[in-house]
C-alpha positions as CSV (number, residue, x, y, z in Angstrom):
1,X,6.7,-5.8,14.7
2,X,3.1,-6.9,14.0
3,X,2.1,-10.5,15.7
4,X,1.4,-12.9,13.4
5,X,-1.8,-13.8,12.5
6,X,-3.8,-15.9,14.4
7,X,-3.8,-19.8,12.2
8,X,-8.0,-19.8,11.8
9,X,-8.0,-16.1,10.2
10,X,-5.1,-16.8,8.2
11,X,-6.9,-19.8,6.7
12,X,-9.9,-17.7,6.2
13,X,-7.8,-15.1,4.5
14,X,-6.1,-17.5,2.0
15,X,-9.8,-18.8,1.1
16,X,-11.4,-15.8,1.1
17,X,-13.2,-14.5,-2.4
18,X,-10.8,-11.6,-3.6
19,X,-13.4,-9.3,-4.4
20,X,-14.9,-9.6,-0.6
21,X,-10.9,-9.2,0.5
22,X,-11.2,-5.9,-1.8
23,X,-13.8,-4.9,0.1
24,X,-12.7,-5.4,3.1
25,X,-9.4,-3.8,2.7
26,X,-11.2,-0.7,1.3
27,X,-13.3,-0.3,4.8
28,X,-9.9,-0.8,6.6
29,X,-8.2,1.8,5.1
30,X,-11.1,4.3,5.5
31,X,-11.6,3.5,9.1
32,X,-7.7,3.0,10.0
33,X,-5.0,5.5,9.0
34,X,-2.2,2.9,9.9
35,X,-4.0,0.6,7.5
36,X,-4.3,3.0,5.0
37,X,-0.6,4.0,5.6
38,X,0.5,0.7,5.1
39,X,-1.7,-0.3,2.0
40,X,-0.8,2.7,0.1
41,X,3.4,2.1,0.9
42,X,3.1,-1.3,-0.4
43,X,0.6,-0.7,-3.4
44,X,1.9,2.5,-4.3
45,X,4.8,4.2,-6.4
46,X,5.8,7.8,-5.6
47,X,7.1,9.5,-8.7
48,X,8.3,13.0,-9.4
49,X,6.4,16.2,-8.1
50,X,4.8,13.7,-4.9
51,X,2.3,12.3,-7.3
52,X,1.4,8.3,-6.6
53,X,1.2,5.9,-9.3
54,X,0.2,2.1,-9.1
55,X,2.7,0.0,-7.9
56,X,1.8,-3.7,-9.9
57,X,0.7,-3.7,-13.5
58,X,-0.5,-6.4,-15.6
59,X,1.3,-6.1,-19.0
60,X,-0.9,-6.0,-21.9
61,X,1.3,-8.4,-24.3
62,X,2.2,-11.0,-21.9
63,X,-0.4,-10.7,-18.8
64,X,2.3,-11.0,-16.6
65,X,2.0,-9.0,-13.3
66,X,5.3,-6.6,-12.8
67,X,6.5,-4.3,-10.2
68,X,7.1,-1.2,-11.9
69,X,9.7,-0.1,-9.8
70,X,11.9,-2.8,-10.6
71,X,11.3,-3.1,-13.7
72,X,14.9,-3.7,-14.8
73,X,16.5,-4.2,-18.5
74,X,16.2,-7.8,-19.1
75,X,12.4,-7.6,-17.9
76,X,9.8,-7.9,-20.7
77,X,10.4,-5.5,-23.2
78,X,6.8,-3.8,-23.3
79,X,7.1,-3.1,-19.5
80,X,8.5,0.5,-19.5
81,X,10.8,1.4,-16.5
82,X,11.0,4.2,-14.4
């Protein structure tokens, strides 16, 4: 199990411009497999035939964020399931 993060970086993390935290998780993921391993299990969607799909959407009617994969019935209606 990883440690937790230290309290300063966290701080810096949750303050931290979310385009620089793009970047920096880009430069992670190409310099560390694990990282990359990690990002694309918790941002990514396997569907059928192995291809990857994204894993959060922003609906275009209602600009709510969803998790595609569980996108259940009783979810917005313009969010298609699996």
């Amino acid at each position: 199990m990883p440690e937790p993060v230290e309290s300063a970086l966290h701080d810096a993390i949750q303050h931290a411009n979310p385009d620089a935290l793009r970047k920096i998780l880009q430069q992670l993921c190409i310099r560390n497999d694990e990282a990359a391993a990690l990002t694309r299990s918790t941002l990514m969607d396997n569907i059928d035939g192995g291809r990857e799909r994204e894993r959060y959407e922003t609906c275009k009617h209602c600009k709510a964020e969803y998790d595609v994969t569980k996108n259940e019935k009783g979810d917005c209606v313009y969010h298609p399931g699996r």
